[in-house]
Structure formats: C-alpha cells, structure tokens
N, C-alpha and C positions, 0 to 999 in steps of 0.2 A: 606462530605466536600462540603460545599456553590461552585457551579458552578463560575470560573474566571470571573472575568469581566474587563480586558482591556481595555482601553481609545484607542479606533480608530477614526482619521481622517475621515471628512466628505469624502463619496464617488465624486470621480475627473475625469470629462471627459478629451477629448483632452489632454489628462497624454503626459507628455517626456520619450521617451525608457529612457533616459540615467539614469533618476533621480533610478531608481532599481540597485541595486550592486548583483552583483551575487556571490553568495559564495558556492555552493552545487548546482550540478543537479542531480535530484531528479527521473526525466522519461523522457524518449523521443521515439517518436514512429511516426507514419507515420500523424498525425492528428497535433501532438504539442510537445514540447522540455518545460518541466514544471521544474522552477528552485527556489533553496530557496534564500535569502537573506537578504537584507534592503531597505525600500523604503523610501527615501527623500521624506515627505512630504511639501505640500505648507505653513504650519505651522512651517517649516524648522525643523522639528524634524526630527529623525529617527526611521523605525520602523521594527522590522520583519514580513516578509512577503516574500508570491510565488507569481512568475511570472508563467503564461502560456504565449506562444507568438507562432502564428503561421505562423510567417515571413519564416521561410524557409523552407516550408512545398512544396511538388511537387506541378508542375500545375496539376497531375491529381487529388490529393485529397483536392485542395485548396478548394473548391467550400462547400466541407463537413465539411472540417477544422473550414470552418467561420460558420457556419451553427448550427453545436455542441457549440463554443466558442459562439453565438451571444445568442443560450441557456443558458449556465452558466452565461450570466451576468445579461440575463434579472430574470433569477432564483433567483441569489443571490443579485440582487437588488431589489427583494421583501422581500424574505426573510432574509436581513441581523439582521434588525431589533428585530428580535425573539430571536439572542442569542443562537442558535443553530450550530451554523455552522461556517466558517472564513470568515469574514467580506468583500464585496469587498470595496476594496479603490482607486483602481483607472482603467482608463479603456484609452484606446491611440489605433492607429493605427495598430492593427494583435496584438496586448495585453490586455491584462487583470494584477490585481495585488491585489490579497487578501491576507488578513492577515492571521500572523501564530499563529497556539493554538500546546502550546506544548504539545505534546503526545505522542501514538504508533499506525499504526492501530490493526486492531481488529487480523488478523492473530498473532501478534506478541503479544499483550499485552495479547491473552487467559484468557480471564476473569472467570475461570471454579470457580463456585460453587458462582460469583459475581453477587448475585440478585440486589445490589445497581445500576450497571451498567447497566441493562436491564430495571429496571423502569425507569433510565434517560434516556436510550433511546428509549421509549414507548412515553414518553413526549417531545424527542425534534422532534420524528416523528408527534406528534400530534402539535403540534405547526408549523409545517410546512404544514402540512395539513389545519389546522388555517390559514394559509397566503394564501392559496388557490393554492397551488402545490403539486404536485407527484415527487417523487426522481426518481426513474424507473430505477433505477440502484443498488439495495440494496443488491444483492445476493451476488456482490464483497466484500469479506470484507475488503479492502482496503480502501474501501465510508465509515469506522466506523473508529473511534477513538476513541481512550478510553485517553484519558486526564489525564496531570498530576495531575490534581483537582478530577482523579476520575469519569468524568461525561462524557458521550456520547457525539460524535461528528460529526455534518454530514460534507462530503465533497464531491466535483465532481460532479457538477451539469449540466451536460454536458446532460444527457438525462433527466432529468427534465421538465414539463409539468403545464401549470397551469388546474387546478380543479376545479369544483365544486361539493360541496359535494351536490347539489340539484340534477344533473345527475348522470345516472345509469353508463356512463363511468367516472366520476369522483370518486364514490365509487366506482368502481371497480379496478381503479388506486392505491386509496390510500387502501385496501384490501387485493395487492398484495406486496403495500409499507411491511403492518405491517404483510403477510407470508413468508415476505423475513429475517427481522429481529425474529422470532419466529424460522426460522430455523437454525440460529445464537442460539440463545437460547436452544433448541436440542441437538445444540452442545457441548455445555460449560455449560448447570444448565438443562439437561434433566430431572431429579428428579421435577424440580421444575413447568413443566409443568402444565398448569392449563385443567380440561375437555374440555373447551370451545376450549382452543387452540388448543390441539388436533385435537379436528373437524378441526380448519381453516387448519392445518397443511394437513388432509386428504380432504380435501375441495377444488380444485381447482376455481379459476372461467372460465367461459367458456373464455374468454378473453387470458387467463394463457394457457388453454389443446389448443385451437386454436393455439399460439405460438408455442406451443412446438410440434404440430403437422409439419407445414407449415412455419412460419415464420423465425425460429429459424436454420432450416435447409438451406434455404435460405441465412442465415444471416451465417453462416458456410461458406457455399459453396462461396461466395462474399466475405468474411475477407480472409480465408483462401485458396482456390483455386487460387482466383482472383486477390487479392490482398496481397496476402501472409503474412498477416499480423495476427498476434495471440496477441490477449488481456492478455499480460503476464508482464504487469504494467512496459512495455518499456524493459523487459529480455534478450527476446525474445529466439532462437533456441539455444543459450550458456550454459543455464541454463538449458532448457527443454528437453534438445538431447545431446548434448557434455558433460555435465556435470554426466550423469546415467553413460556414457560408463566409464569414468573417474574414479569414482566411484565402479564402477564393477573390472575395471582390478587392481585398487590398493589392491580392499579383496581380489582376487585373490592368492595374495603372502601370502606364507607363516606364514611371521609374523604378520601381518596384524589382527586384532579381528575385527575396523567395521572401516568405514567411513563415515564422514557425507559432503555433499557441500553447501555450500554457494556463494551468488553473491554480489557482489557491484561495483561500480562506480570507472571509474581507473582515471586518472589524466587526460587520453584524452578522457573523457568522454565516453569510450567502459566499456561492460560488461566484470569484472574479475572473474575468478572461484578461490575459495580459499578450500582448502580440509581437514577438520578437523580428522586426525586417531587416533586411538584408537591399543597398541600394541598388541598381545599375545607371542611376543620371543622382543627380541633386533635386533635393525634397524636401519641405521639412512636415513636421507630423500633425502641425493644422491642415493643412494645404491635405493628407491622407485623410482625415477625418473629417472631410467637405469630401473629398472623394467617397468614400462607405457613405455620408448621408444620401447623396446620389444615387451609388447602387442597391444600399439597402432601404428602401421608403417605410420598414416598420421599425427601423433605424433602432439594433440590438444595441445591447451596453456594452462598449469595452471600454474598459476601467483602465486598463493601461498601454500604453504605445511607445514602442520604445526604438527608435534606429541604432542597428548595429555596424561596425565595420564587418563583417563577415559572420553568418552563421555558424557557431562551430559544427565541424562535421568529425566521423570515425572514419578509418583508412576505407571504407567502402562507400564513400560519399553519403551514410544515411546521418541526419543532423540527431546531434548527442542530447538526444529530451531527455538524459537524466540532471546533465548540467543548467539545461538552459530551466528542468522543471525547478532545482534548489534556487536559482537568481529569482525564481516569478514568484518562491514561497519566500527567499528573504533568510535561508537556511545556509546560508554559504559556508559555513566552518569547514564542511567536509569534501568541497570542490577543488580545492590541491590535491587532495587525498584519490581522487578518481579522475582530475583533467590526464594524468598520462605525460605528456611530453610537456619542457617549456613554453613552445608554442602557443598549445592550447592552454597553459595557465596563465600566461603574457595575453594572448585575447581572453579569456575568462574575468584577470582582473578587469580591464578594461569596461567589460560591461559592466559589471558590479560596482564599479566606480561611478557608470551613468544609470544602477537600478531607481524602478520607479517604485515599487514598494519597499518600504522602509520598515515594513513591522509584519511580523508572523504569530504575534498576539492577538489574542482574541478574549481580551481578558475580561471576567465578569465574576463578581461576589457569587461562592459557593449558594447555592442555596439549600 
C-alpha cells in the first residue's frame, strides 16, 4: 500500500493555545501533558493533530522540559518534509502541534512475519538520516508506528540530534538508529534476519557499550532515584506495581483460569486499571471483588472487571495485549484489522460487546 500522504498546513509560529481542541490525552508525565485532537488552522480549516505543551510542567523540570521540546521542533522542522514522521504545524508559547497519521504503535500493531513493514522502515530511517538527523530514541517502541497505510512511522523527536554522515559521531549515531530498529526486527521477523545484520546486532559501537556502561546507569539513578520518574509512556507505578498485585490476588481464587490487566485514560485524566478474566468454575465479578478486598487490605482501585469466555491468545500461547490493550482504551475500530483469523474476531466481538468502558474521551475546554 502507497505511503498516506495528507495535505498539511504550512508550518505556524507565534501559534494560539486556544486554536487546538482537545479531545484525548494521550501521555502525561513530568516533562509534558501530550494530547490528540483538532487544530484550527490559519487556512480556517480543520485538522487532526497532538499537542505537546509544557505549560505546567514543575519549575524543577521546566528548564529540561523546554530543552527536549525546543529539540522536537527543531527535529521535526527539518525533517517534516521527508514524509516520514507527523508533520509539525504549528509551534506557540510552551507548545508545539503536529499532525496526526493514523495508526498503532509498534508494541501493539506486532508486525510478526511483516517484512513489508521493516523495509518501510529501513527507508523512513534513511531518509531521516538524509535530512541530516539521529532519532536517538528508537529502542521505545512506542517512537514506531505502524500506519493504517501499512507503512512505518517515526515519532518523538524529543532526543533527536542533527548529523553528519561525514563524521565518525554522526555515523555512529545513525548506526545505532538502524540497531535499534534491527532489534525490533528480531522480535517480530527473526527468520528473516539477514548475515550482515546479525553482526550489527552483535556489534556494539563503542559509543553504545560506553552508555551502557556509565551513562545509562547514571541516567537510572537521576529519572528514577532522583526524580522518581520512570519512562512508562505517562503509566507510571499503576500499571507497573499495582496492577501485577491485582492480578495475582484475583488467579488466586478458585475460579479464576488467568487474568490479563490493562490501563487507559479515565475521564479525569488518571490512570485506570481494567482486568480482563478468564474462568475455570462459575463466578460472578462481585463475589471477585469481595475476594481482592480480602487479599488486598490497602484495597487498590480497579475501575474495571470484566469476565471473558477465553483470554485471547497468539499461536504461542502468549495473551494478545495489543487487543485486549484497544478494548480497555475503548479504541476498537482497528481490532478486525490486527485480530488475524475469524476466530479471534468472533471472540474479540464478543468482548467488545460486553466492554466496560465506554469512552476514550477525555475531553476538556482548550485553555
């Protein structure tokens, strides 16, 4: 499928907060508050598009906030041009506002055995490298998109760098761009690995084992120590701590065969834990939620509970959180498009049919 190509608006300095509507927040964390919506352009049209904005960011991380943010624009204002990535459009006072390319990222869309996917994005990294920049953030796969067209997508330019491929720190940059993406590859079309890659894959550059010596340790101890802050695309400790125990004490019971958790955006824009079960006897989800106040006595919040006929699973028995993560966001349109077989779209409806949240709004007057 031919790459989208979308009619975007010339990029807009001195931009108006107000002219963005918000309709979805998307991440929020100690740096920025990144939200989807519509941007009123000066062509009076309308278009979709995220906001980042890091108007009420602490004064201790302000300083960094704009630092990272003054990166992403100057990034994606070289490379918008390329077609690779979401356009910027406009840029105003502690914001930014790029355009939106429909997709999933790469955790959820699991491209396994999609060699289509990995050539296109071989080539939107080379064309970014073309523009004379490093992503430097490629390891997340949340910086990948995999597009309803089909075609790779970069996003989050926030540690981004410009290069030269004529210096030894430039191809060392972009070297590590393309064994971040390769390890992505590994994951999902490991068959398809080529000799060459391999090496790079066991290849480090010294730049890379230096990091991971020194740097990265460092860069732990400062997020997480210091700053208590974990890179968990705005989750944060709900999802990564309260959600396991959650989890644990409902297989616990009897009836119980498995459970899966998921997280999304609640109306007041906090993280909600929603709990997919799976039976082995007959239950119903009071009788489960008398059980967790039992085992858990500081008795966490889970906001939603939902019994299924069957967890879905991939042909390796591991359960499909990309699916079961769109039913808990309320984002269903594109779970035909990635359940794969009847089966699993005949169980997919079925849940969707019995989901407990009803809205992936989070909707609040621009300010």
């Amino acid at each position: 499928m031919a790459r989208q190509s979308d009619f975007f608006p010339p990029l807009e300095y001195k931009a108006d907060f107000s002219r963005f509507t918000v309709d979805t927040v998307l991440k929020r964390d100690v740096f920025s508050t990144v939200e989807r919506g519509t941007w009123q352009a000066q062509d009076g049209k309308s278009y979709p598009a995220v906001r980042r904005r890091w108007n009420e960011v602490s004064l201790w991380f302000a300083p960094l906030a704009a630092i990272l943010a003054g990166r992403e624009i100057h990034g994606l204002a070289k490379v918008t041009y390329t077609g690779v990535t979401t356009p910027l459009l406009a840029v105003g006072s502690r914001f930014l506002v790029r355009g939106w390319i429909e997709g999933v990222p790469l955790q959820i869309a699991r491209p396994h055995g999609d060699m289509h996917f990995f050539h296109s994005a071989r080539a939107a990294l080379r064309a970014v490298h073309r523009a004379g920049f490093s992503h430097n953030d490629l390891a997340k796969q949340q910086n990948w998109l995999r597009g309803a067209d089909g075609e790779a997508w970069l996003t989050d330019f926030q540690l981004a760098l410009p290069i030269s491929r004529k210096s030894r720190l430039g191809r060392v940059l972009a070297y590590e761009d393309v064994r971040h993406l390769l390890k992505h590859k590994r994951t999902y079309c490991p068959d398809r690995l080529t000799p060459r890659e391999l090496r790079m894959l066991d290849e480090k550059s010294i730049f890379a084992r230096v990091w991971m010596a020194t740097g990265k340790k460092v860069y732990r101890f400062v997020t997480r120590r210091l700053m208590s802050y974990s890179d968990t695309e705005g989750r944060g400790p709900r999802v990564t701590q309260v959600a396991p125990r959650i989890a644990a004490a409902l297989e616990a019971h009897p009836s119980v065969a498995a459970v899966h958790m998921s997280d999304f955006q609640t109306l007041g824009g906090k993280v909600g834990l929603y709990a997919f079960v799976q039976l082995s006897a007959p239950v119903d989800a009071e009788a489960l939620r008398a059980h967790l106040a039992l085992m858990l006595p500081d008795r966490p919040h889970l906001d939603h509970l939902q019994i299924v006929p069957r967890l879905p699973r991939a042909a390796s028995g591991e359960v499909r959180d990309d699916l079961l993560l769109l039913v808990a966001r309320n984002q269903i349109e594109m779970i035909d498009a990635l359940a794969g077989s009847e089966d699993m779209r005949a169980l997919l409806a079925d849940i969707c049919r019995q989901r407990m949240n009803l809205t992936d709004r989070i909707t609040r007057p621009a300010a």
